[in-house]
C-alpha positions as CSV (number, residue, x, y, z in Angstrom):
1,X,4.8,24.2,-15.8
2,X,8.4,25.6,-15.3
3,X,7.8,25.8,-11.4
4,X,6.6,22.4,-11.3
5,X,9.4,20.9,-13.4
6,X,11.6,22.5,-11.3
7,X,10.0,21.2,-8.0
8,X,9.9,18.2,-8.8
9,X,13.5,17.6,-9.9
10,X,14.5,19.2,-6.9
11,X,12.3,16.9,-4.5
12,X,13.3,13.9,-6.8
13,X,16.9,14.6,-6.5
14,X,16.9,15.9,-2.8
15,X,14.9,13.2,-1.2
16,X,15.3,10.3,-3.5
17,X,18.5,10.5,-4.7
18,X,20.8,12.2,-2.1
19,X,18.6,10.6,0.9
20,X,19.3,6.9,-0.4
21,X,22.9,7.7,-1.1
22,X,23.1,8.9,2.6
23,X,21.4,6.3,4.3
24,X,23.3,3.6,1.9
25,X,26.4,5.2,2.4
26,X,26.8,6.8,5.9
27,X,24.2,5.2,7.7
28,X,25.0,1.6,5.7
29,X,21.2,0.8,5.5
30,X,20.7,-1.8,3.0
31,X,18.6,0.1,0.6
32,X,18.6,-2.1,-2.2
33,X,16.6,-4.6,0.4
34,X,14.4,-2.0,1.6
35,X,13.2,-0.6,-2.3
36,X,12.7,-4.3,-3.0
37,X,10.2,-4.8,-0.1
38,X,8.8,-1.6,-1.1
39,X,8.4,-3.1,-4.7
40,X,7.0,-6.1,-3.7
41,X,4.3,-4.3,-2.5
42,X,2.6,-3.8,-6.0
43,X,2.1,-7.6,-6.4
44,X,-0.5,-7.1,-3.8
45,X,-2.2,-3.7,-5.7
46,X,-2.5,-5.6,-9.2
47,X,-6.4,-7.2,-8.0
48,X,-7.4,-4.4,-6.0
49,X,-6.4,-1.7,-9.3
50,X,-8.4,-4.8,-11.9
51,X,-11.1,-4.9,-9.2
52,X,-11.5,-0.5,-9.1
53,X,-11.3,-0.8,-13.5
54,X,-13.9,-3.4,-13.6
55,X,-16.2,-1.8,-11.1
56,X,-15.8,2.0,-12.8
57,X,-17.2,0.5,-16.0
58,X,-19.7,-2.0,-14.5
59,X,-21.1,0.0,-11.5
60,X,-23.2,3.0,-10.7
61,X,-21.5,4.4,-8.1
62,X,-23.5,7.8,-8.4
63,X,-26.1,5.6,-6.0
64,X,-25.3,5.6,-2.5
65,X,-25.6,2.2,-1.7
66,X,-23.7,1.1,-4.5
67,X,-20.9,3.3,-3.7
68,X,-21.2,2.0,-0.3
69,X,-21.2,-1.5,-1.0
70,X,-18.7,-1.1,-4.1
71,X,-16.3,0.5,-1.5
72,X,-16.9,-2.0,1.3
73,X,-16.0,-4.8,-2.1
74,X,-12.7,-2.8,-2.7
75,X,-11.5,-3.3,1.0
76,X,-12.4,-7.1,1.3
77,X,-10.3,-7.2,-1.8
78,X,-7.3,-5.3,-0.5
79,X,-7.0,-6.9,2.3
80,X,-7.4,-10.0,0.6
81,X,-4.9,-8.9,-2.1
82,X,-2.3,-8.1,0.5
83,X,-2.5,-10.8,2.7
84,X,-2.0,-13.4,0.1
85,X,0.6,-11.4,-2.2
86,X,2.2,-8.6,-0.5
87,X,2.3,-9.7,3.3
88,X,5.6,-11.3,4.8
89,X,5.2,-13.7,7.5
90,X,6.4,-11.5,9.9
91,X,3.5,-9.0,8.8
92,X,0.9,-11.6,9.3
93,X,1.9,-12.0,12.7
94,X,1.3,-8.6,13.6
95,X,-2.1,-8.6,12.1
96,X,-2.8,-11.3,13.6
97,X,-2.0,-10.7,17.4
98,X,-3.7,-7.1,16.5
99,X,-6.9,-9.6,15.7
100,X,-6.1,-11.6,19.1
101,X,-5.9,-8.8,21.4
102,X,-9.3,-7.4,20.1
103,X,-10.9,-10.8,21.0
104,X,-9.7,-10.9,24.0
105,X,-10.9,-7.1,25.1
106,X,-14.5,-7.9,23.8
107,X,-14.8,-11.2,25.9
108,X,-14.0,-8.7,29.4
């Protein structure tokens, strides 16, 4: 337990701590901004994480077809979850010409 402890203080101060101060300080990154975006982020995990609880308790998922389809559920709802709470607009864009450039590569 002592080993552990100790690594993780170590990675906690080294790389969380020490890194932000550098890149805040030296590099001037704004990395208030950048932890905020990074927070924001778990707005879009709340209905995926309700939508994992619900299914653990409701489902079989020792079945293979209802892990399959339970699974195939949990990314609609991700990607559902992001899009509508987690996603900036410039993010959508992206996605979006990602989806446009496929269409236009299976018409050829």
């Amino acid at each position: 337990v002592g080993a552990a402890a100790g690594a993780a203080s170590a990675l906690v101060v080294g790389s969380v701590l020490l890194m932000n101060w550098y890149y805040h300080c030296k590099l001037e990154l704004d990395m208030a901004h950048f932890w905020r975006q990074i927070l924001s982020l778990g707005k879009g995990l709340a209905v995926p994480a309700c939508y994992c609880i619900v299914c653990g308790k409701m489902v079989n998922t020792f079945s293979l077809v209802s892990f399959i389809l339970t699974g195939g559920g949990l990314v609609i709802v991700y990607c559902g979850s992001m899009w509508l709470f987690a996603m900036n607009e410039d993010e959508k864009n992206l996605v979006r010409r990602m989806f446009a450039r496929l269409n236009i590569y299976r018409k050829k």
